[in-house]
N, C-alpha and C positions, 0 to 999 in steps of 0.2 A: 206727541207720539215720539217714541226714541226711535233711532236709526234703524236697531230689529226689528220694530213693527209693534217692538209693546208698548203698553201706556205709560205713563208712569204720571207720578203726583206733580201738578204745578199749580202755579199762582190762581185762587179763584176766580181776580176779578180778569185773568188770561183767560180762564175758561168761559166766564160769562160773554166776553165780550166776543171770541169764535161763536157762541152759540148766536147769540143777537147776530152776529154777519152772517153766521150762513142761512139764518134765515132769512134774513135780511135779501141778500144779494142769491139767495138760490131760489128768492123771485125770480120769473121770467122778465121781467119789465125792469128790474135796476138791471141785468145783464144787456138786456138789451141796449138802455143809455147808457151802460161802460162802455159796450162797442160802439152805438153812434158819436156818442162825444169824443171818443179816441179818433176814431177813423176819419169824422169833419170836424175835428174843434171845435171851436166858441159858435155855438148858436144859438137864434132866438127861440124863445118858447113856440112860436108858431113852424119853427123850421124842423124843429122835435118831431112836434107833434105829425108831421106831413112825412120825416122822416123813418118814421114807427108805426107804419100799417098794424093798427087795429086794435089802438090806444086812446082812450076815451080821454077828455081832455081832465076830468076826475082823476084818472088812477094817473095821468102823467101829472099833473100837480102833486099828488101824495109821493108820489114815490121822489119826484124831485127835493120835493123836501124833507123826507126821509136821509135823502143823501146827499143834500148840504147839512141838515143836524150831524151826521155821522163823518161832515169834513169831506165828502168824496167829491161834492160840485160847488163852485161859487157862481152867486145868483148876482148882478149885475141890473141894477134900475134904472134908466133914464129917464131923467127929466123933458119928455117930449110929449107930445099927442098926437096919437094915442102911445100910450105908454109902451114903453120897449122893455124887454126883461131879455138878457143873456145868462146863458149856462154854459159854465165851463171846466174840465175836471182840475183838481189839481192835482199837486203832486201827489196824495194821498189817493184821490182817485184815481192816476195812473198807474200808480203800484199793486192797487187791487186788481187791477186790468190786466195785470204782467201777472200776478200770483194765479190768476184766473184762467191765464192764457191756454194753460196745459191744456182745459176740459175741449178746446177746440180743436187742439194738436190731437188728443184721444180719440177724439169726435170723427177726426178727418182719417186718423189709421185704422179706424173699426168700423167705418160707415156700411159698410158691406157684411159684415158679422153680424153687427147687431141685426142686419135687416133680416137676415137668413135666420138667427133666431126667432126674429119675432113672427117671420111666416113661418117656422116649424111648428112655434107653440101655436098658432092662432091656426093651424091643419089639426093639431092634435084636440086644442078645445072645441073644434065647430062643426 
């Protein structure tokens, strides 16, 4: 997008690859581990999953490996037993964490907006 706010033509495989992320990471569940992984660092998969109320140990496996394919986490195996696995972002994964950071900044200036809309609309449809 140019600095006016119009489109303009760029690189396709630039395009394809915003499109895979934002779907990608406008999951709830990769935003969620940008911010746990940011906020306590290197954890195990058991510390994740305890750390992410209401994440099925399914979609925290998919999605972790979702984003280490994509370079956002590196997955760490110990040779112990029972087995130990560490997740931790990298620099790629922290930079989508900073590019991301706005939606939170947004989030925190409009909390009260948005809420007043969505009880105007939800008076006006019910």
């Amino acid at each position: 997008m140019a600095a006016s706010g119009e489109w303009h033509a760029s690189d396709p495989r630039v395009d394809a690859l915003v499109h895979d992320l934002i779907g990608a990471v406008a999951d709830k569940w990769t935003m969620i581990l940008l911010e746990t992984l940011e906020e306590r660092g290197e954890l195990r998969f058991t510390q994740i999953a305890r750390a992410v109320p209401g994440i099925s140990q399914k979609m925290l496996t998919q999605t972790l490996r979702r984003m280490e394919r994509d370079g956002m986490v590196t997955r760490t195996v110990h040779a112990v037993v029972p087995p130990r696995v560490d997740y931790r972002l990298t620099d790629l994964g922290h930079s989508l964490g900073e590019a991301f950071c706005g939606v939170w900044h947004w989030a925190e200036a409009h909390v009260d907006t948005v809420a007043a809309a969505r009880a105007a609309f939800d008076d006006r449809a019910g």
